[in-house]
C-alpha positions in Angstrom: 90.4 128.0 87.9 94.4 128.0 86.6 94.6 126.8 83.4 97.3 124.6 82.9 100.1 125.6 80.3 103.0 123.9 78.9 106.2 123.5 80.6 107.8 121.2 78.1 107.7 119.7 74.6 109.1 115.9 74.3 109.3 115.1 70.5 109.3 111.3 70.5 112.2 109.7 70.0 112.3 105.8 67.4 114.1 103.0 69.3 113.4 99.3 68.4 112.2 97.2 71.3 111.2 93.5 71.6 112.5 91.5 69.3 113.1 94.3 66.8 109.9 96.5 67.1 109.7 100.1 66.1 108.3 102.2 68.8 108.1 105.8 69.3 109.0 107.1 72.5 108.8 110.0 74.5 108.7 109.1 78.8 111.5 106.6 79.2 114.0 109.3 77.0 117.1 111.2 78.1 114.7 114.1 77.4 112.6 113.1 80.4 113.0 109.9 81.8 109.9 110.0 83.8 106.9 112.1 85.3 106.3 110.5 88.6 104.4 108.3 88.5 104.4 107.6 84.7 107.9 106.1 83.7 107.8 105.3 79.9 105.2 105.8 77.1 105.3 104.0 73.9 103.7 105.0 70.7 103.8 101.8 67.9 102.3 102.7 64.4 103.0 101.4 61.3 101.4 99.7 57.8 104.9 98.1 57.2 104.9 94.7 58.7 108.8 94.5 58.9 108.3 97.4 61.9 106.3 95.1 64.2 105.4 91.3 62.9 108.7 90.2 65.6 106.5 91.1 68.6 107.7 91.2 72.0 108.6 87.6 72.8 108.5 86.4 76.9 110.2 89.0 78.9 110.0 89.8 82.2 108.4 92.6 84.5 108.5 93.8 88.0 107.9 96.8 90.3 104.7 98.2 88.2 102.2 98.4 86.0 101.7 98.3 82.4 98.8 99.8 80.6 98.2 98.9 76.9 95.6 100.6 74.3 95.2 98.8 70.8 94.0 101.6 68.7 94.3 99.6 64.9 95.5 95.3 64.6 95.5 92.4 66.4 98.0 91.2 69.2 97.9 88.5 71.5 98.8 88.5 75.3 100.1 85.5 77.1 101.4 85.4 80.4 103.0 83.0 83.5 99.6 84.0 85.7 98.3 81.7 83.1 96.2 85.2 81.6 95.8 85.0 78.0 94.1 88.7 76.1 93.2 88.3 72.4 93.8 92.3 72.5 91.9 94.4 69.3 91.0 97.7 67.9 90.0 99.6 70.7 90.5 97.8 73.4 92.8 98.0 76.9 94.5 95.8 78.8 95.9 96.7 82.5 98.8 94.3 84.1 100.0 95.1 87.7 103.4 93.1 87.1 104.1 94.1 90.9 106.0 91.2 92.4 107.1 89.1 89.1 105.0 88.3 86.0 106.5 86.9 82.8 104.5 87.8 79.5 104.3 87.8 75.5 102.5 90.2 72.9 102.6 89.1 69.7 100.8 90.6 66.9 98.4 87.9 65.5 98.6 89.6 61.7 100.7 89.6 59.0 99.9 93.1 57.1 97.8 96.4 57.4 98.0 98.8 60.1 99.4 98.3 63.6 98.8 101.2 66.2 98.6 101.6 69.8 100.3 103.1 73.3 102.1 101.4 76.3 102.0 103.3 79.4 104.1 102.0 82.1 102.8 103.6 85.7 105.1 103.0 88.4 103.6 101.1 91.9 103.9 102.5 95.4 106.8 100.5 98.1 104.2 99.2 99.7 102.4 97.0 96.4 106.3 96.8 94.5 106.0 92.8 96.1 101.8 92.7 96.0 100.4 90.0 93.8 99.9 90.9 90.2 96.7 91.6 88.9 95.3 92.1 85.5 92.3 93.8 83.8 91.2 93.2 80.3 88.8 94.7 78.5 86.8 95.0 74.8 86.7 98.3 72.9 82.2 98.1 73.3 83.7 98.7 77.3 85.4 101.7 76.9 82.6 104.3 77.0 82.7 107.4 75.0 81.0 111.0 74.9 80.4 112.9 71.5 79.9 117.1 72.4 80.5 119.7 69.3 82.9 117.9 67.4 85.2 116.9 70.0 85.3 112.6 70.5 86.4 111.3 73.9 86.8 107.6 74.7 87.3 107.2 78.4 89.8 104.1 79.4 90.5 105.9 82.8 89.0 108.2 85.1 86.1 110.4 84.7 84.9 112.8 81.9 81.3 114.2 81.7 80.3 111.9 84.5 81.4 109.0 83.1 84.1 106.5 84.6 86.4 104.4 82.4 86.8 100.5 82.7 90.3 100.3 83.9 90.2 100.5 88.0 94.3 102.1 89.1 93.7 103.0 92.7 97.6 103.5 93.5 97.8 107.0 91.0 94.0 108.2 90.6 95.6 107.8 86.6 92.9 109.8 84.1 93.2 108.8 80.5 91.1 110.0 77.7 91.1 109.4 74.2 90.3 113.1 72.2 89.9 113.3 69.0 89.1 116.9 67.7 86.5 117.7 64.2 88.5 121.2 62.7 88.4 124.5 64.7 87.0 123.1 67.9 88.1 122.9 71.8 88.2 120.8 74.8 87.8 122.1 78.1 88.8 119.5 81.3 89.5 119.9 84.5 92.1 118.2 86.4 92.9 118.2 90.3 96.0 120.1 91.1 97.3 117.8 92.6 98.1 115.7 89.6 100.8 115.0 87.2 99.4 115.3 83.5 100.9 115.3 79.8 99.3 115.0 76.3 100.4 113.1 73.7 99.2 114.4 70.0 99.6 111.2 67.1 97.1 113.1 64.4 97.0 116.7 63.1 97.9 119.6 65.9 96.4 121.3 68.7 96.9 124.7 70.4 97.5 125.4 74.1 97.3 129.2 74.6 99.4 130.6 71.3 101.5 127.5 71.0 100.8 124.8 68.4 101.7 121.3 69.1 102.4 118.8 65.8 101.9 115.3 65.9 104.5 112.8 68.2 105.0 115.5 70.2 104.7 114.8 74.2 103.4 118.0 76.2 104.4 118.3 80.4 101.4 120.3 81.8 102.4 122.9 84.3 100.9 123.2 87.5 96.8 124.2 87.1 93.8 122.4 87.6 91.9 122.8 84.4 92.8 122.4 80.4 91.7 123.9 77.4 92.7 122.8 73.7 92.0 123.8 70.4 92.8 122.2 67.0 92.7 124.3 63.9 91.9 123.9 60.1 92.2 120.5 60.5 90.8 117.3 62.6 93.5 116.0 65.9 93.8 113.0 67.9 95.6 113.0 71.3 95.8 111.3 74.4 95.7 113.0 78.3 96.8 111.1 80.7 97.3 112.2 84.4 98.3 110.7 87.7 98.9 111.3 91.6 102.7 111.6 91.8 104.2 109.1 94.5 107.4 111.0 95.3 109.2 108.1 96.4 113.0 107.3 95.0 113.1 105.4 91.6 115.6 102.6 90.5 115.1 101.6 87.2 117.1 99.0 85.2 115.6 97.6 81.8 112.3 95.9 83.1 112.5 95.8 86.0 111.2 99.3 88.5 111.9 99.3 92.4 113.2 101.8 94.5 116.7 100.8 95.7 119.9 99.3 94.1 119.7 96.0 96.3 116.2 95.4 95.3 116.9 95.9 91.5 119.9 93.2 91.9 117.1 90.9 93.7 115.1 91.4 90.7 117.5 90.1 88.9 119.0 87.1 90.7 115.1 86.2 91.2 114.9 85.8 87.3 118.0 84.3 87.1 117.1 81.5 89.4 113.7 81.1 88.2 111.9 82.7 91.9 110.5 85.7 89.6 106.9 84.9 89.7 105.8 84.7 93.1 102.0 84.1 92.8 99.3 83.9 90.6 96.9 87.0 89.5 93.4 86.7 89.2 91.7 87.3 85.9 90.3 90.6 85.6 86.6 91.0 84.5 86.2 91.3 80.5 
C-alpha cells in the first residue's frame, strides 16, 4: 500500500455568513477554493451567543448538496420541500438542493456551546436539475467503533465494516469522526481513486514527521491508505473523501452549476420565484 502524505496545509480562514454568523473556513478560500468534488467546508464553534444566535435565515441553494454535522447545540432546519429537522448533538442532516430548494437553520438556543461542520459536495451535470432529496438522521444512527484509544463515529462510508447512515451515491463521499486518547494511531485505507482531506478542531496529529494543530485543513496526496498519530495529548478530526467528478465548475454565492448561462438561470429563476421546481421526499430518520 502508498501511504498517503500531505500536499497542503489550509489554516482556516473566520468570515461571517448568514445573517452575521462566525464560521471557520478552509474549502471555499482563495487558499483553495475547492477539492473536486467538495467545494466549501465550514467549521462553526463558539460559547459566545453573539457569534451564532442570527442563524442563517431563508436562503437559497442550487446545483448540490449540503451535508451538516451538529457536534454541540440545538438548530432547527426548515425548508420549501416542506422538510422540517430539529437537528442536535450528534446528529446529520443530508440536503441534495439539486434543482432549487429554499431553507432556514436557526439555532433553537440562546447560550452554551454551538459546534458543528457544513460540507458542501458538488452534484454531477446530469442530477444539477434532479429533484432534491434529503436525509435526516439522530446521533443513536450514526454508528461508532471504539479500538485502542482511537473513537470513530461513521456518518459516511465504511470503517471496520461498518456503513454510515448518510447514502451519497454521486461521490462514494467517506466521512469519519476520529477522535484520538494521547500517543495513539489510526490506520485507514482509502481507494486511490479518491479525493481526501482532514480537518483537525482539537489537539494535533502527526502525518509522517509533520504535526498538524487544530483548524488546520490537510490535502492528502495521492495513496490509498492513511496513518495518524496524536501525541501527549488527546485530538479530534474529521476525514472526509470523495470520487472527483472532473467536470467544469461555476460557482457564484449559492448557487453551483457548471456554465455561466446556467448560473444566470439560477438567478433569474429566484428572482422570478421558478426556483423550486419539485418537492423532495422526506428521508428516513
Amino acid at each position: 500500500m502508498t501511504v498517503r502524505k500531505i500536499e497542503r496545509v489550509i489554516p482556516a480562514l473566520t468570515v461571517s455568513e448568514g445573517a452575521g454568523v462566525t464560521v471557520h473556513r478552509t474549502l471555499g478560500t482563495p487558499a483553495l477554493h475547492y477539492l473536486d468534488p467538495f467545494l466549501m467546508l465550514d467549521h462553526f464553534g463558539s460559547k459566545n451567543p453573539n457569534d451564532y444566535i442570527a442563524g442563517f435565515p431563508d436562503h437559497p441553494h442550487r446545483g448540490f448538496i449540503t451535508l451538516t454535522y451538529m457536534l454541540d447545540g440545538h438548530m432547527l432546519h426548515q425548508d420549501s420541500m416542506g422538510n422540517r429537522g430539529d437537528l442536535r448533538a450528534g446528529g446529520i442532516q443530508w440536503m441534495k438542493a439539486a434543482s432549487g430548494v429554499i431553507h432556514s437553520e436557526m439555532p433553537q438556543q440562546t447560550n452554551g456551546l454551538m459546534r458543528g461542520f457544513q460540507l458542501w459536495i458538488n452534484l454531477p451535470a446530469a442530477e444539477k436539475m434532479s429533484q432534491p432529496a434529503y436525509q435526516e438522521f439522530p446521533a443513536a444512527r450514526i454508528p461508532t467503533v471504539n479500538t485502542d484509544g482511537v473513537h470513530v463515529k461513521i456518518i459516511s462510508g465504511e470503517y471496520a465494516s461498518q456503513r454510515g447512515p448518510v447514502d451519497d451515491p454521486h461521490t462514494q463521499v467517506t466521512y469519519l469522526d476520529v477522535a484520538f486518547a494521547p500517543n495513539t494511531e489510526f490506520r485507514h485505507t482509502l481507494p486511490a481513486v479518491l479525493s481526501a482531506f482532514l480537518y483537525v478542531f482539537e489537539g494535533s496529529i502527526a502525518i509522517g514527521d509533520r504535526k498538524v494543530a487544530a483548524h488546520n485543513l490537510v490535502v492528502l496526496g495521492l495513496g490509498d491508505s492513511i496513518t495518524l498519530t496524536s501525541a501527549g495529548q488527546s485530538a479530534r478530526l474529521i476525514l472526509v473523501a470523495g470520487r472527483a467528478l472532473n467536470e467544469p465548475i461555476v460557482q457564484h454565492g449559492p448557487f453551483v452549476m457548471n456554465t455561466e448561462q446556467e448560473i444566470r438561470q439560477a438567478f433569474d429563476d429566484y428572482r422570478n420565484d421558478r426556483l423550486v421546481r419539485t418537492e423532495a421526499r422526506l428521508g428516513s430518520a
